[in-house]
C-alpha positions as CSV (number, residue, x, y, z in Angstrom):
1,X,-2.3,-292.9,-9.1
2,X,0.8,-290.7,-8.6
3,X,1.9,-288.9,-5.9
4,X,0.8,-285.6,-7.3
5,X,-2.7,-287.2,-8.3
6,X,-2.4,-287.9,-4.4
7,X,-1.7,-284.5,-3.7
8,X,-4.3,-282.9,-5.7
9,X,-7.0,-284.7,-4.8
10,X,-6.3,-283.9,-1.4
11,X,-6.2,-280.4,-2.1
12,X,-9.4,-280.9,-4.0
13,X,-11.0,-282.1,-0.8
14,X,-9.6,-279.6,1.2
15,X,-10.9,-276.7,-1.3
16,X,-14.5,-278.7,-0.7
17,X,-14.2,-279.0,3.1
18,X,-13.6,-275.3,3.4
19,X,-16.6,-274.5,0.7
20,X,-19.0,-276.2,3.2
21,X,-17.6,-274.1,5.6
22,X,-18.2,-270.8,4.2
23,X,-21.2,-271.8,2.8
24,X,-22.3,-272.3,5.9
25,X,-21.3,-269.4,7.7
26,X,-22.3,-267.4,4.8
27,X,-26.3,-269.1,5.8
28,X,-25.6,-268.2,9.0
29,X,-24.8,-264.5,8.2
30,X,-28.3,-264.2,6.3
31,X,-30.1,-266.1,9.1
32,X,-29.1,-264.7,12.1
33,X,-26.9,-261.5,10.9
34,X,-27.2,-259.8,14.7
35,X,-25.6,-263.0,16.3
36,X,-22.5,-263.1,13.8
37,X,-22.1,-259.6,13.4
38,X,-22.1,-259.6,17.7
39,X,-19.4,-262.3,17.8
40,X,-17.9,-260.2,15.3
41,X,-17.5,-256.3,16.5
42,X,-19.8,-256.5,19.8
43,X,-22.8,-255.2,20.5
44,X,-23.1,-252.8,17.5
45,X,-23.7,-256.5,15.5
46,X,-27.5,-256.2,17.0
47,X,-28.3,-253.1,14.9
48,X,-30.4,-252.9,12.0
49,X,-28.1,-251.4,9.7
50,X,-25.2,-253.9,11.0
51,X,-27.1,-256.9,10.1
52,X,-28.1,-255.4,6.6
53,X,-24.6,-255.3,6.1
54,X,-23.6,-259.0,8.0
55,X,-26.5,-260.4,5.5
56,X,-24.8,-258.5,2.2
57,X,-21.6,-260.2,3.4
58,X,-23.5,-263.5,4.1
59,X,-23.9,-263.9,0.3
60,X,-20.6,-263.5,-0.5
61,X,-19.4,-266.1,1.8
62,X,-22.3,-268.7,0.7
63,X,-21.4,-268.6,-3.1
64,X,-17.8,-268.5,-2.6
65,X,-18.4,-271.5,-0.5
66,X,-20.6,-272.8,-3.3
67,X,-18.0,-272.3,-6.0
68,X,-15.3,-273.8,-4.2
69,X,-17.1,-276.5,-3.9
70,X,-18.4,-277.1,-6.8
71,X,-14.8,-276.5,-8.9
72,X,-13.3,-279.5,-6.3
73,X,-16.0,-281.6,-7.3
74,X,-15.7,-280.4,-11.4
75,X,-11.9,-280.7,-10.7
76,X,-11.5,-276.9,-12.8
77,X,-11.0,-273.8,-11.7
78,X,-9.4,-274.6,-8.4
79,X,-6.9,-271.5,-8.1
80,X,-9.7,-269.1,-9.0
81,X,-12.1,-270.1,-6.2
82,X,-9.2,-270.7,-3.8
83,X,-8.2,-266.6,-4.6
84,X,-11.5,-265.3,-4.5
85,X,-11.7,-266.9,-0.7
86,X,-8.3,-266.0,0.1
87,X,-8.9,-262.5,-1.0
88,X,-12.3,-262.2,0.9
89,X,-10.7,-263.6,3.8
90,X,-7.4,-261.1,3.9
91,X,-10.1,-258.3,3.7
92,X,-12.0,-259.4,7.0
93,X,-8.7,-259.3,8.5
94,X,-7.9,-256.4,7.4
95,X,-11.0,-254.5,8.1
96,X,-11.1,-256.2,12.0
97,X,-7.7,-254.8,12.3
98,X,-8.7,-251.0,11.1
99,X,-11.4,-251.5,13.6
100,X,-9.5,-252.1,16.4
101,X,-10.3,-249.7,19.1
102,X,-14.0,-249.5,17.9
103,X,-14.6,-253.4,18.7
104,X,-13.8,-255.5,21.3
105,X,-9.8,-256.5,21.4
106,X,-11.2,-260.1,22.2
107,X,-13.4,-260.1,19.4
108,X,-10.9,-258.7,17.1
109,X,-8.3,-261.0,17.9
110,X,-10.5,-264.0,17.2
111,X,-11.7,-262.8,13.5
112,X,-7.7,-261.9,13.1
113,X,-6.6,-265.3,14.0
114,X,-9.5,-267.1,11.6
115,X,-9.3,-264.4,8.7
116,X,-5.8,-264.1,9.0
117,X,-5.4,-268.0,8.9
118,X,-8.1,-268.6,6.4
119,X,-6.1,-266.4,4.0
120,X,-2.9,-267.9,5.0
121,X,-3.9,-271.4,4.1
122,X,-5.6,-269.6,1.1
123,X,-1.9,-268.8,0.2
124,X,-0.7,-272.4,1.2
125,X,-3.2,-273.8,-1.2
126,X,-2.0,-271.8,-3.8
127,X,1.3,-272.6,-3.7
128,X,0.5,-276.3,-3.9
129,X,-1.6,-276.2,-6.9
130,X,-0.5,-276.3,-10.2
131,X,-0.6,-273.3,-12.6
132,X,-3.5,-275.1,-14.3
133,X,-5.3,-278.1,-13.4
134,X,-6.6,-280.6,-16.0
135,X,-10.5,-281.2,-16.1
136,X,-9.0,-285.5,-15.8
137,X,-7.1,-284.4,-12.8
């Protein structure tokens, strides 16, 4: 095994780690929508119309978590799922920051720092991959 075969596969297993992650959030959005959307913007999260919303969000972060994991376990379309997270992610941040003034600054600052870093290794991870990765790889 090469050094980039090295490399790749560890990426791979980063892209899967993450997956789980989101997938798992994304559950915990559409389980219990008023205790993320809380840790999220405050106590607005425990409205009805907040959670519709947390759940609708929920599902995109379960099957972008899914297809990340299942393209590092396929070893094909890496950069696509990596994008689609990274683009979800940059938007969260982006959204907390419009917000800011209407949520808690604590609150804010948290989903900054995770969003905001989540798309940042996003970026990371795209710059590490190759242009496009061989179903052997």
């Amino acid at each position: 095994m090469t050094d980039d075969d090295d490399q790749l596969a560890q990426l791979r297993q980063m892209i899967k780690v993450g997956g789980y992650a989101r997938a798992t959030f994304g559950l915990a959005m559409l389980a219990a929508p008023g205790l993320v959307a809380d840790g999220w913007i405050g106590a607005d999260g425990k409205r009805r119309g907040v959670k519709a919303l947390t759940r609708a969000l929920g599902i995109r972060d379960l099957l972008i978590g899914a297809g990340a994991i299942l393209a590092a376990n396929e070893r094909r379309d890496l950069r696509r799922w990596v994008e689609f997270g990274m683009v979800a992610d940059a938007t969260d941040a982006l959204a907390t920051l419009l917000a800011v003034g209407s949520i808690p600054l604590r609150k804010a600052a948290l989903v900054l720092l995770v969003a905001g870093g989540a798309a940042g290794a996003g970026g990371w991870m795209l710059g590490q991959l190759p242009e496009e990765v061989p179903s052997t790889a």
